[in-house]
N, C-alpha and C positions, 0 to 999 in steps of 0.2 A: 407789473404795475409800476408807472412810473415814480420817481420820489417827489414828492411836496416841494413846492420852489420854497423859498424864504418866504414870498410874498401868500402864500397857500399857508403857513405857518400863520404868520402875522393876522390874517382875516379870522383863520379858524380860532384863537385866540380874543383876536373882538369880538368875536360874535358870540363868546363867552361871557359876558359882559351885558346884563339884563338891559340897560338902555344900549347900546349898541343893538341888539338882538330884537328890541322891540324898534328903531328904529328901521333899522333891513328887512323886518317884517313889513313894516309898514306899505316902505319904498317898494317892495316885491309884490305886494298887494295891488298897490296901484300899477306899476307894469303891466302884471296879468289882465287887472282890467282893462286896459288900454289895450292889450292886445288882443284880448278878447273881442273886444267891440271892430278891431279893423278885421280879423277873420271873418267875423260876421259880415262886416259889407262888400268883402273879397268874393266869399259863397256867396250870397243875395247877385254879385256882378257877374260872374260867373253863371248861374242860373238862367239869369236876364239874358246869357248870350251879349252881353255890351262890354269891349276889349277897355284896356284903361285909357286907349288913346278916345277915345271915343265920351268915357266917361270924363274925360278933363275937360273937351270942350264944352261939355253938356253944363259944368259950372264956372267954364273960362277960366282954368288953369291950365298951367304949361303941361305938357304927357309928363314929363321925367319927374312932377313933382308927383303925381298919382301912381305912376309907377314905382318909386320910392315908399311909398307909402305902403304898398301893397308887397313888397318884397324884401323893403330892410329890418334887418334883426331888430332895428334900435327904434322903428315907427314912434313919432310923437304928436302929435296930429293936434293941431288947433279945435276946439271947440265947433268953431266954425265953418272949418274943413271937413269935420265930420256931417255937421247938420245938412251942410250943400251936398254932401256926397250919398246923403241915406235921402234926403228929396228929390234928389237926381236918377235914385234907384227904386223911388215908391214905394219910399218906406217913412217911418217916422220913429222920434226916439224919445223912449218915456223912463219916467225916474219911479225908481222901484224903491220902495224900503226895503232897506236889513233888517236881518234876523238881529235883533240886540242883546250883546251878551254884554253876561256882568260886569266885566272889566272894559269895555268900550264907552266913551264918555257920553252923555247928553249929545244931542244936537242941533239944538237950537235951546235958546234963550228961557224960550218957555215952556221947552222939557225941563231944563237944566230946573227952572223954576218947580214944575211940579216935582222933580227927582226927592230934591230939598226937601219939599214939602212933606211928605210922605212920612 
């Protein structure tokens, strides 16, 4: 097993650290979802039989930017890039509620309002 650099020290250390820890939760949180949803439309393209060069011009993007998309570790995808990319593939994208647990804040105005209330 290799040994812990410094910097492998220093992280496991913050992340000791309840705001630290909830912050990196957070940020990892969102990743996954993000990555979640480009798997999703790599399988669906795949599926379809439609290469990425092919899916670029279908919403007039360059290849290497879809191809990137579809292969880099670090995928961050516009909003926008996605909705062209799952219309392009015949699909559509809808917003799901979470499960709400105790410790996750209101989410809107007028939860936040009835939360209070209660």
């Amino acid at each position: 097993m290799a040994s812990k650099t410094a910097f492998d020290r220093y992280a496991n250390d913050a992340l000791k650290k309840p705001g630290t820890r909830a912050a990196y939760d957070k940020a990892r949180a969102e990743i996954e979802t993000v990555d979640r949803l480009v798997r999703a439309l790599d399988a669906v393209r795949i599926d379809a039989g439609v290469s990425k060069a092919s899916l670029a011009r279908l919403i007039s993007a360059k290849p290497e930017i879809v191809r990137r998309l579809f292969t880099s570790q670090t995928a961050n995808p516009t909003l926008a890039t996605v909705v062209k990319l799952a219309e392009a593939l015949g699909c559509t994208l809808e917003l799901v509620p979470a499960k709400r647990t105790r410790d996750r804040a209101p989410t809107s105005r007028k939860t936040a309002r009835a939360t209070a209330d209660a």
